[in-house]
N, C-alpha and C positions, 0 to 999 in steps of 0.2 A: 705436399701442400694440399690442403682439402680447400675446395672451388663452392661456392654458392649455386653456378650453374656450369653446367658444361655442354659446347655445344658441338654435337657430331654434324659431318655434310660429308657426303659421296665422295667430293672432287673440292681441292682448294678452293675458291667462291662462291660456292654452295650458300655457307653459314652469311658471310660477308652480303651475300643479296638476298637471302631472304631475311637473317634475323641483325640483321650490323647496326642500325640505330637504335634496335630495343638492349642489344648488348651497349653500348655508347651511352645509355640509360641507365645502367643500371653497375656500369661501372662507376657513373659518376655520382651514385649512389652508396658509393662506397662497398658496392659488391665484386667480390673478388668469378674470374671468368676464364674459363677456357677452352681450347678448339683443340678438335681431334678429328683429323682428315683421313677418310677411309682410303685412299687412293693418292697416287699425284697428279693425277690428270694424262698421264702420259700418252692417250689415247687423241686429245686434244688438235684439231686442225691447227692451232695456231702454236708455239711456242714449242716448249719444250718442256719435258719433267724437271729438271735442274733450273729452268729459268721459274718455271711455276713453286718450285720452292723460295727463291727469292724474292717474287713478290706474294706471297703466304706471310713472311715472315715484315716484308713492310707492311701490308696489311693489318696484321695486330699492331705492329707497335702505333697505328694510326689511329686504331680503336683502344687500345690500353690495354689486349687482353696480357694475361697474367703469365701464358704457359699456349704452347702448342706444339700438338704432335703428329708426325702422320705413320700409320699402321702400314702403309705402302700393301695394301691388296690389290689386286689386279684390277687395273682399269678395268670395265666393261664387263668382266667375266670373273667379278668377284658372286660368292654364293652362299646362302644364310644357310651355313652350316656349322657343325661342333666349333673346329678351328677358329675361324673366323667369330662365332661365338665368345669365345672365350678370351680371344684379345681384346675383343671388347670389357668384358666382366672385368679384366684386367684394370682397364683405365678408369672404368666406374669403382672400383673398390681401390684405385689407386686413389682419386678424388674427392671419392665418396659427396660428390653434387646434391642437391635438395630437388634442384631442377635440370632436369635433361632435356636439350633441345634439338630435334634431327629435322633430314628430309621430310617434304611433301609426303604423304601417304602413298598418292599415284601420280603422275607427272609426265610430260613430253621423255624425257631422256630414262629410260630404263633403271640406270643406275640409281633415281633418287628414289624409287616406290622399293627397289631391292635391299636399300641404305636405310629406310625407315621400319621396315619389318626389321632388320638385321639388329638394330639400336633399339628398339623396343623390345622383342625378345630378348636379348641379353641383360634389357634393364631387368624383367621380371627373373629372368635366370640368376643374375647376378647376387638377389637375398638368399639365395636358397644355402643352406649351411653344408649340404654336402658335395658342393661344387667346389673341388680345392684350386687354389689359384696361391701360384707366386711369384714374386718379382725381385732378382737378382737372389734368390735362396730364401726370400725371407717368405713368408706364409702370409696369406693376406686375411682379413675378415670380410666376410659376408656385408652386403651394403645395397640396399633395393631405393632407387630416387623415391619422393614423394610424388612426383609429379612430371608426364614424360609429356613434350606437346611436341609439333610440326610446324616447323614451316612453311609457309607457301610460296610458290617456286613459280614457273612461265604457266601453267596452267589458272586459269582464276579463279580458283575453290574458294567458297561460302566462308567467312572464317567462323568458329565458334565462340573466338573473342576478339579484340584486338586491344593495342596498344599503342597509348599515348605516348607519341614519339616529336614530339614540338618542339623543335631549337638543336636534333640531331640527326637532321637531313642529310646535311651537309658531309658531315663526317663520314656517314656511309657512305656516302658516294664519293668521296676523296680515301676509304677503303676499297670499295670496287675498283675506282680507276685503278688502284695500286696495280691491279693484274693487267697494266699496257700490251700484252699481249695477247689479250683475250677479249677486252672491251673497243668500245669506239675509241681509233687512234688515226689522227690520217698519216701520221709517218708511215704507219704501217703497212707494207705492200702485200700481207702473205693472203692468201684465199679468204673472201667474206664468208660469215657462217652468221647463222639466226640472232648473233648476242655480239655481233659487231657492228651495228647498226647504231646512228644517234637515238633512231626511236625506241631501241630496245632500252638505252640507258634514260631517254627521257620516261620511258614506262615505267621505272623504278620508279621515280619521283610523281608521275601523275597517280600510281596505282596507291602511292603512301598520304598523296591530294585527296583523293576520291573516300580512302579509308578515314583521314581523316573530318572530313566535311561530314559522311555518317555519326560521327559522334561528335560535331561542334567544335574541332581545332583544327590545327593546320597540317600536321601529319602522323599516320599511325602506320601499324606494323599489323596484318593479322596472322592470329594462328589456330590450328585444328587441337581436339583432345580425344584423347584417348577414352574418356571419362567423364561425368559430371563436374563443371566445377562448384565449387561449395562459398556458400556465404554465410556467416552467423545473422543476418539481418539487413533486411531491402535496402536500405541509406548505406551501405557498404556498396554498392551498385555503384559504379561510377557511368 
């Protein structure tokens, strides 16, 4: 299945809090989408690996995404090397994306500044023709995104653009909740951690208020680039 975007994140909720309304967008868009989870989270105060797979999987079907996979590398002490490299290249030349979406650049938890070099370099790795890659025997082609951006994560980094996400607030956040083990729950009795909090989940929504009041609607998404972005002409500016 070749994806219009695909979006990596460190740890299952990753993708879902930082980019989940502008994917929610652009599925209903008619763009086709999907997640690939570098980890299961296993590392996780709250839950469990096997419980974090299933709500991974209620999460897309809440956003529409099309396809999700997780690479299962080591919580915490996964490390941007060949291997790892290459699983990656794997899933980019399985999907062959236009846009690639990762981690924060640098960020509170380790694993999202280690997850965005990892997804980045492999995207540039990924065109080169003499990197062979295959999947189930068969030989893959070469396939380099157009265009690799970041999300932004607990830290509040500058965006370089953002996005117009008005009327798909909601949806993310009825994806986040998906992960009851991990977000604000009061059934839940296990240990509080930084992202179990009302205010951390109301911070989703004021930070998507705030982004969006910057550009005149009621909520956006921002993100970092790697690169210039391009426009044929200023009235193309939104």
């Amino acid at each position: 299945m070749k994806l219009d975007i695909l979006a990596f994140g460190a740890h299952p909720d990753d993708v879902e809090l930082g980019c989940g309304a502008t994917l929610a967008k652009e599925i209903s868009l008619g763009k086709t989408v999907g997640i690939v989870d570098l980890t299961r989270g296993e590392l996780g105060t709250r839950g469990s690996a096997d419980l974090r797979d299933i709500e991974a999987k209620n999460a897309a079907e809440i956003l529409g995404i099309s396809v999700r996979e997780n690479l299962c590398f080591e919580d915490g002490f996964f490390e941007n090397n060949k291997k790892n490299q290459l699983e990656i290249i794997k899933m980019i030349r399985k999907y062959q994306p236009k846009i690639v979406l990762c981690n924060a650049k640098e960020d509170r938890h380790l694993d999202h500044g280690k997850g965005s070099k990892l997804v980045s370099d492999a995207c540039f790795l990924s065109g080169l023709l003499k990197i062979e890659t295959s999947i189930n025997g068969e030989a893959q082609e070469k396939w380099r995104p157009e265009n690799v951006y970041h999300y932004i994560q607990w830290k509040d980094i500058k965006p370089d653009f953002v996005v117009d996400v008005s009327g798909f607030i909601d949806l993310k956040i009825q994806a986040v909740l998906a992960y009851s083990s991990q977000f604000f729950n009061p059934k839940n009795k296990e240990p509080e951690t930084p992202i179990t909090s009302r205010n951390f989940i109301d911070s989703v929504q004021y930070r998507a208020r705030d982004l969006g009041r910057l550009i005149g609607v009621s909520h956006a998404e921002g993100f970092t680039t790697e690169r210039y972005i391009a426009v044929k002409n200023l009235d193309k500016i939104f």
